[in-house]
PDB file with one MODEL, atoms N, CA, C and O in Angstrom:
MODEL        1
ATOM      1  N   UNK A   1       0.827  -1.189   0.000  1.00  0.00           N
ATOM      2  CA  UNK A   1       0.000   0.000   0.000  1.00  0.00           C
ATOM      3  C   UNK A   1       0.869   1.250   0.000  1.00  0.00           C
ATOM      4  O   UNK A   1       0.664   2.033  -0.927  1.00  0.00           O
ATOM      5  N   UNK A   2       1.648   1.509   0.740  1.00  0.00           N
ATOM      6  CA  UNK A   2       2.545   2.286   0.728  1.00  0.00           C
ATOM      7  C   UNK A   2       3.808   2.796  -0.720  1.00  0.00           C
ATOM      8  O   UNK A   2       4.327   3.852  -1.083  1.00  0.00           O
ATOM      9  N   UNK A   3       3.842   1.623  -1.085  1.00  0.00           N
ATOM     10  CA  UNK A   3       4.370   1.703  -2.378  1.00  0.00           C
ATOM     11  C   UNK A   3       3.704   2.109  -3.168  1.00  0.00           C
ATOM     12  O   UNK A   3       4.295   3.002  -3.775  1.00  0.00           O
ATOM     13  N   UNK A   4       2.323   1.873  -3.681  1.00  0.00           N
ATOM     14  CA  UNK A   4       1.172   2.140  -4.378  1.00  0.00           C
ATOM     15  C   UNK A   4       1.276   4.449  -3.827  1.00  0.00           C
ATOM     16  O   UNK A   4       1.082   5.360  -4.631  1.00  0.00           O
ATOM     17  N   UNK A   5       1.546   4.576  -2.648  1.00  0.00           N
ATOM     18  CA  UNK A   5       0.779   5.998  -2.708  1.00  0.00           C
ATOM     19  C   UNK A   5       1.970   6.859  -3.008  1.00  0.00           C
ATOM     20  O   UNK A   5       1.902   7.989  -3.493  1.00  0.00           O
ATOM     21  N   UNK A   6       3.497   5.977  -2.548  1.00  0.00           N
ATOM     22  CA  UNK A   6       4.965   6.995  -2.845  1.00  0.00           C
ATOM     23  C   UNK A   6       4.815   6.866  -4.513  1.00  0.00           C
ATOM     24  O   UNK A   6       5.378   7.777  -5.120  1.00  0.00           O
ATOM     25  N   UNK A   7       4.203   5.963  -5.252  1.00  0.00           N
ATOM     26  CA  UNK A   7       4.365   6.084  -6.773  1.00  0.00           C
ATOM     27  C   UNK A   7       3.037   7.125  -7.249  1.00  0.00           C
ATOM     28  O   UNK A   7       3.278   7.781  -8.262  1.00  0.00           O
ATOM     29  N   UNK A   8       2.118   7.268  -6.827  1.00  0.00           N
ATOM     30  CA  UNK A   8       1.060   8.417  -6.860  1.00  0.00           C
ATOM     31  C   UNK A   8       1.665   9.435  -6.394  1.00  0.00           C
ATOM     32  O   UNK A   8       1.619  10.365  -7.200  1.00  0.00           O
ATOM     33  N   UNK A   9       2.280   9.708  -5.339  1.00  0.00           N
ATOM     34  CA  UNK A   9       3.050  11.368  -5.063  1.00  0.00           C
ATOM     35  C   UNK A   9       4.431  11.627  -5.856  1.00  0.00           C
ATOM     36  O   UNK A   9       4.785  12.787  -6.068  1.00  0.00           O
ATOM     37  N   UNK A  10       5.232  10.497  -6.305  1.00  0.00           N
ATOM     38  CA  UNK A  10       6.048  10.896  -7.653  1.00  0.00           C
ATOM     39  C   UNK A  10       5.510  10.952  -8.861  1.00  0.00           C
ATOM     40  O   UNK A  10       6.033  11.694  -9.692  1.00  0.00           O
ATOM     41  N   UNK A  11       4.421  10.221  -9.182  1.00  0.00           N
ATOM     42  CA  UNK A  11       3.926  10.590 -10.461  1.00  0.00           C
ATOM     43  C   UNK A  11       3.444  12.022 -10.211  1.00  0.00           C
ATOM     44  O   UNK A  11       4.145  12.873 -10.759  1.00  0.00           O
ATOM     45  N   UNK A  12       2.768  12.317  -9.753  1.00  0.00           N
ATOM     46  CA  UNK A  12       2.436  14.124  -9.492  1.00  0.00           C
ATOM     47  C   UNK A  12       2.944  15.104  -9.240  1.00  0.00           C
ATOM     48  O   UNK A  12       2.563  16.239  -9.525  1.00  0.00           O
ATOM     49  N   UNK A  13       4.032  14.723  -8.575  1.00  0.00           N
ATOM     50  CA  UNK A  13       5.686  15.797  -8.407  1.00  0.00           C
ATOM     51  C   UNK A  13       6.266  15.442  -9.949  1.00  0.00           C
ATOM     52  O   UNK A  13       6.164  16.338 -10.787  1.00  0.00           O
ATOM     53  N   UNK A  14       6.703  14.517 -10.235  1.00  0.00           N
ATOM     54  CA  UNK A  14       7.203  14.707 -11.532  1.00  0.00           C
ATOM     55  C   UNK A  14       6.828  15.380 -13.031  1.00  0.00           C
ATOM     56  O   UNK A  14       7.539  15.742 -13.968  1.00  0.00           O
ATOM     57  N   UNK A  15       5.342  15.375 -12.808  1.00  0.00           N
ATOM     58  CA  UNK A  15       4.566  15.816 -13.588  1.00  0.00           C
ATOM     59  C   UNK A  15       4.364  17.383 -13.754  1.00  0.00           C
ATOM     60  O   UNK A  15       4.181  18.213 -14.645  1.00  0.00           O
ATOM     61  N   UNK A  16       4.512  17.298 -12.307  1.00  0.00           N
ATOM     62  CA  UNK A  16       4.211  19.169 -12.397  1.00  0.00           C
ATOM     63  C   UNK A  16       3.251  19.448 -11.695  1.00  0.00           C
ATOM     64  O   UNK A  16       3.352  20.589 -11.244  1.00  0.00           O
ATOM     65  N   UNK A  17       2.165  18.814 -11.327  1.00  0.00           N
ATOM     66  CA  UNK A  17       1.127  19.313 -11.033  1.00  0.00           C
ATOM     67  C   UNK A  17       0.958  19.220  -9.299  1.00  0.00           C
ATOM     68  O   UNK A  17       0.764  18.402  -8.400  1.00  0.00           O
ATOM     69  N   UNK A  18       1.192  20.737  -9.548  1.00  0.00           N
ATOM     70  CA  UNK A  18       1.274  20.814  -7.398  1.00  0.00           C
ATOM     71  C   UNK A  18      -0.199  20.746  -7.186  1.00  0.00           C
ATOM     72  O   UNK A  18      -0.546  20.093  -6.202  1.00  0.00           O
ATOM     73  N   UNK A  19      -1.205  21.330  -7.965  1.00  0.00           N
ATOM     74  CA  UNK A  19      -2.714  21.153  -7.155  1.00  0.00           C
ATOM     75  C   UNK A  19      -2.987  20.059  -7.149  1.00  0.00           C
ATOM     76  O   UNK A  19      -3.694  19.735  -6.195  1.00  0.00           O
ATOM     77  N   UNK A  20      -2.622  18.978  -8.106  1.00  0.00           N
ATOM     78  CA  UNK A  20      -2.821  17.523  -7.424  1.00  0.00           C
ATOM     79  C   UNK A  20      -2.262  17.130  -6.394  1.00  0.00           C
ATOM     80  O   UNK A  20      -2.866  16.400  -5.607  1.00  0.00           O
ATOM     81  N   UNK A  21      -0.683  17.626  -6.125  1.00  0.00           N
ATOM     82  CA  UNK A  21      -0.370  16.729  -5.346  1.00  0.00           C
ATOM     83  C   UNK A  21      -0.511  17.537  -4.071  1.00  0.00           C
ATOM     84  O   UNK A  21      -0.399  17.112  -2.922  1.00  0.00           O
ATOM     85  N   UNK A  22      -0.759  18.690  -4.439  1.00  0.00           N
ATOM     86  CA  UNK A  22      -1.572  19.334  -2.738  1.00  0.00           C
ATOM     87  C   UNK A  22      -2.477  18.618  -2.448  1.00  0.00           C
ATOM     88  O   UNK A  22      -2.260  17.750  -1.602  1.00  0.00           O
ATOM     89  N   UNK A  23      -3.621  18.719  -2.965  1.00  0.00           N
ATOM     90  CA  UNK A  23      -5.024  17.981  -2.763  1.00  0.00           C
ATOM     91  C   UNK A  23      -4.825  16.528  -2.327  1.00  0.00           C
ATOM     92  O   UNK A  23      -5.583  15.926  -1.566  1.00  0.00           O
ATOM     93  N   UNK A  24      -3.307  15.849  -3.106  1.00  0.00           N
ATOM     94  CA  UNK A  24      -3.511  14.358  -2.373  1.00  0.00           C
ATOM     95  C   UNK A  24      -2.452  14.331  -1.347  1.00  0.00           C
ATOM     96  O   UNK A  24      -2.093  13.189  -1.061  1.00  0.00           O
ATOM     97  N   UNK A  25      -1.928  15.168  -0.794  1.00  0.00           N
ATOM     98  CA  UNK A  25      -1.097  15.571   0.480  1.00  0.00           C
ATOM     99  C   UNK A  25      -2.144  15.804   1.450  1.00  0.00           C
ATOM    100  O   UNK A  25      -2.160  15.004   2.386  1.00  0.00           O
ATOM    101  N   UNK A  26      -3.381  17.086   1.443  1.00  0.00           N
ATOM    102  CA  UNK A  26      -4.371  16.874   2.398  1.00  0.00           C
ATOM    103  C   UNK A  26      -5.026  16.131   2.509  1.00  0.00           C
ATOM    104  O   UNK A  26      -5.457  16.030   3.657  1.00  0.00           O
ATOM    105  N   UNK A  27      -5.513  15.212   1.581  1.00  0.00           N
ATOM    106  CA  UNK A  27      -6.357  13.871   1.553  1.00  0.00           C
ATOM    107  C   UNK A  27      -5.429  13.175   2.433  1.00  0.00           C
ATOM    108  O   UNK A  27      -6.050  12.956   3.473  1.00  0.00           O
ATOM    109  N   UNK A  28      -4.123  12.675   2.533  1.00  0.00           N
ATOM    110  CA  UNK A  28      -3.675  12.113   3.183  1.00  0.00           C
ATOM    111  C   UNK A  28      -3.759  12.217   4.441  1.00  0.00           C
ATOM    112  O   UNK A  28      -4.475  11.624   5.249  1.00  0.00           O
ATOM    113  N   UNK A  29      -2.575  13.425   4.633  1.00  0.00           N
ATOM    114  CA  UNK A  29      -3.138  14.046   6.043  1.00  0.00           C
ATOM    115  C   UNK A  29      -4.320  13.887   6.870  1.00  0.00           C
ATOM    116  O   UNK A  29      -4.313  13.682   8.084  1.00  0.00           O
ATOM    117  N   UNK A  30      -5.455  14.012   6.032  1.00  0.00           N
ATOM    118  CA  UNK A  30      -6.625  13.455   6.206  1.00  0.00           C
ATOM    119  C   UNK A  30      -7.543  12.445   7.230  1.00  0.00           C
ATOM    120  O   UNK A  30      -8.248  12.482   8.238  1.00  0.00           O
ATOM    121  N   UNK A  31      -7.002  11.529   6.216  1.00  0.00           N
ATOM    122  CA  UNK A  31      -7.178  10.187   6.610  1.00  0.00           C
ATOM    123  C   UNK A  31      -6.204  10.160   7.844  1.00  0.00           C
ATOM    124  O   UNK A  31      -6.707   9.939   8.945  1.00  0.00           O
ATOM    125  N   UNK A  32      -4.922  10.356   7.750  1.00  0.00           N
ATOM    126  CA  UNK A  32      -4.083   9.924   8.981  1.00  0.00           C
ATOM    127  C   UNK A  32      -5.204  10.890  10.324  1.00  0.00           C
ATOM    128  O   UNK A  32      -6.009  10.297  11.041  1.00  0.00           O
ATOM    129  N   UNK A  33      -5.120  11.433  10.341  1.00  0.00           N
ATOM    130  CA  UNK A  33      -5.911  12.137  11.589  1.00  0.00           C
ATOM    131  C   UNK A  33      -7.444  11.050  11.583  1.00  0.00           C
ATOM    132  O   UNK A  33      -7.795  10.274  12.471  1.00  0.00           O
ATOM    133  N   UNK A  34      -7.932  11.260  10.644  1.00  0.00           N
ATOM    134  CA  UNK A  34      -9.669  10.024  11.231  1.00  0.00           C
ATOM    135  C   UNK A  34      -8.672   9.029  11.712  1.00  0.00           C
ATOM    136  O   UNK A  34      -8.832   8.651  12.872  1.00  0.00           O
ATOM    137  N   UNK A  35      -7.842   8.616  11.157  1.00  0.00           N
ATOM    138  CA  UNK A  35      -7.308   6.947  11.671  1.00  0.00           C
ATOM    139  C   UNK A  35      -7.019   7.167  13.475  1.00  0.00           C
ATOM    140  O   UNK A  35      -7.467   6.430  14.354  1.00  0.00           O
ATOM    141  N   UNK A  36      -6.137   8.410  13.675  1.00  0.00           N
ATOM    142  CA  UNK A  36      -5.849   8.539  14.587  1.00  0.00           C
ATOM    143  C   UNK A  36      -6.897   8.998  15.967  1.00  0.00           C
ATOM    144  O   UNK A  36      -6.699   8.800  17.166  1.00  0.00           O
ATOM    145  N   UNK A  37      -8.223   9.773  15.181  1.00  0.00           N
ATOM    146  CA  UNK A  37      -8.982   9.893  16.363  1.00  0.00           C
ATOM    147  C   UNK A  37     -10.055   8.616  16.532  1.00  0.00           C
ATOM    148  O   UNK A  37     -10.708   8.314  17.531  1.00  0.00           O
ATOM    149  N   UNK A  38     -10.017   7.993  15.265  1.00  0.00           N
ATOM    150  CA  UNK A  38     -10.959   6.224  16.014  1.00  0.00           C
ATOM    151  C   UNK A  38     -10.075   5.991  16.800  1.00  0.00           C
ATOM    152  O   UNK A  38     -10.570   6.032  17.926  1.00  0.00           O
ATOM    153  N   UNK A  39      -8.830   5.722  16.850  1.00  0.00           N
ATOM    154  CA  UNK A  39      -8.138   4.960  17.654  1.00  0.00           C
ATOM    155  C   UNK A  39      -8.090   5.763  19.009  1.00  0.00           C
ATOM    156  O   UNK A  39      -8.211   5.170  20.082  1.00  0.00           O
ATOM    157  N   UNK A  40      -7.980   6.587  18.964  1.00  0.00           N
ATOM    158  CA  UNK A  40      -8.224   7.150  20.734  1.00  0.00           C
ATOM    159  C   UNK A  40      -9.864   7.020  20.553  1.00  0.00           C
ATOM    160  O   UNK A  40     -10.042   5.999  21.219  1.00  0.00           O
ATOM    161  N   UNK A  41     -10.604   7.234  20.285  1.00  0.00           N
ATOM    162  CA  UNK A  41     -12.341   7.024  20.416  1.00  0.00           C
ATOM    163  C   UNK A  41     -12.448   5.366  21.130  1.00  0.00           C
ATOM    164  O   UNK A  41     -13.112   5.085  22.128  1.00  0.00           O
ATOM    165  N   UNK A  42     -11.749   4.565  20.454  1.00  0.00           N
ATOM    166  CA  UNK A  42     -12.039   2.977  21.019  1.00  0.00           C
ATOM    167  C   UNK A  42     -11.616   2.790  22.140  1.00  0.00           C
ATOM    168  O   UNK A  42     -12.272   2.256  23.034  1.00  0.00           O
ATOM    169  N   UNK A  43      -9.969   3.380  22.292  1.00  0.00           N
ATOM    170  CA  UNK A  43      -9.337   3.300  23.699  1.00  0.00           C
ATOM    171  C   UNK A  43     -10.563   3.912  24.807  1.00  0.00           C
ATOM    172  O   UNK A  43     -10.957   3.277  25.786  1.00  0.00           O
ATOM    173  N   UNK A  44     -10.990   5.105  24.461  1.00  0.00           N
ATOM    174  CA  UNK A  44     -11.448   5.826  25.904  1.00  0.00           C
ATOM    175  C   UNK A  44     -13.015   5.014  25.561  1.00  0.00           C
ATOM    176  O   UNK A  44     -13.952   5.484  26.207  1.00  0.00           O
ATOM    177  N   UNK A  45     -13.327   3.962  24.703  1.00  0.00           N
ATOM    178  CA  UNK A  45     -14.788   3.558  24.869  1.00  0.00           C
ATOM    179  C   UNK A  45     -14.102   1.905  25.590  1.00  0.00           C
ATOM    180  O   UNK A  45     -14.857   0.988  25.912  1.00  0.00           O
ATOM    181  N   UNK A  46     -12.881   1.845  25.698  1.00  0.00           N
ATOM    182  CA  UNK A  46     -12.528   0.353  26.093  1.00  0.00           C
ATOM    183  C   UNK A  46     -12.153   0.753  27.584  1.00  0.00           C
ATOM    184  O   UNK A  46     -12.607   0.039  28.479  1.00  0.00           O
ATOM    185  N   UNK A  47     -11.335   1.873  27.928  1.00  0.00           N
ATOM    186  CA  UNK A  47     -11.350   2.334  29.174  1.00  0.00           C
ATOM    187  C   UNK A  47     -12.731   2.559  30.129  1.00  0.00           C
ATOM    188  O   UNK A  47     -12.933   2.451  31.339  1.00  0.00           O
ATOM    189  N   UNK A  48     -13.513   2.897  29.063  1.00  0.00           N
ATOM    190  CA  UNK A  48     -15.052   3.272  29.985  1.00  0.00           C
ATOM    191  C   UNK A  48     -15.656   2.533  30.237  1.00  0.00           C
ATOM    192  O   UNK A  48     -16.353   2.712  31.235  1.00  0.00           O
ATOM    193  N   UNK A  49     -15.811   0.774  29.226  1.00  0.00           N
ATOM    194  CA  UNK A  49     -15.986  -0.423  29.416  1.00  0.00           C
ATOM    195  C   UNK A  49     -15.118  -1.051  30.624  1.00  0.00           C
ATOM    196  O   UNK A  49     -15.801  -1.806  31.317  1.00  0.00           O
ATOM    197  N   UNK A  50     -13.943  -0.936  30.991  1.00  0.00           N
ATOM    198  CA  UNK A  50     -13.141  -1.517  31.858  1.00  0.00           C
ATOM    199  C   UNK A  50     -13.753  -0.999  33.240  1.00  0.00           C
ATOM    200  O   UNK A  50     -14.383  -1.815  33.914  1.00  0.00           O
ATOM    201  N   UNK A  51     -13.612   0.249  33.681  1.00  0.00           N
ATOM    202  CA  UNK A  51     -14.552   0.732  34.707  1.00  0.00           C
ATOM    203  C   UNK A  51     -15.488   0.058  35.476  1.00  0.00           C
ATOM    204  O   UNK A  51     -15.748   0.250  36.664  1.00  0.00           O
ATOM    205  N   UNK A  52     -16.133  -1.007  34.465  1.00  0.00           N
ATOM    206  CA  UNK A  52     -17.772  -1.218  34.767  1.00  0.00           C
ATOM    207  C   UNK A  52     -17.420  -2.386  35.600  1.00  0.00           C
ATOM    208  O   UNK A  52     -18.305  -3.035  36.158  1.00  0.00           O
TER     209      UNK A  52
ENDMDL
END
């Protein structure tokens, strides 16, 4: 997967085209942040489960 997205951000740097590869720099960014707030969302719903 990772290989798949460094060959999508060189094809778009090489190309020229910064509004693509802006747009798929914040898309990224993106996603990394949702990924990162489920994962604290489950912890503090597994912590609040542990409590009980």
């Amino acid at each position: 997967m990772t290989k798949l997205f460094r060959n999508i951000r060189n094809n778009y740097l090489n190309e020229g085209n910064n509004t693509k590869y802006l747009k798929y720099a914040i898309g990224e960014i993106v996603l990394v942040v949702i990924g990162i707030l489920i994962a604290l969302q489950l912890n503090n719903w597994k912590e609040a489960n542990a409590e009980l």
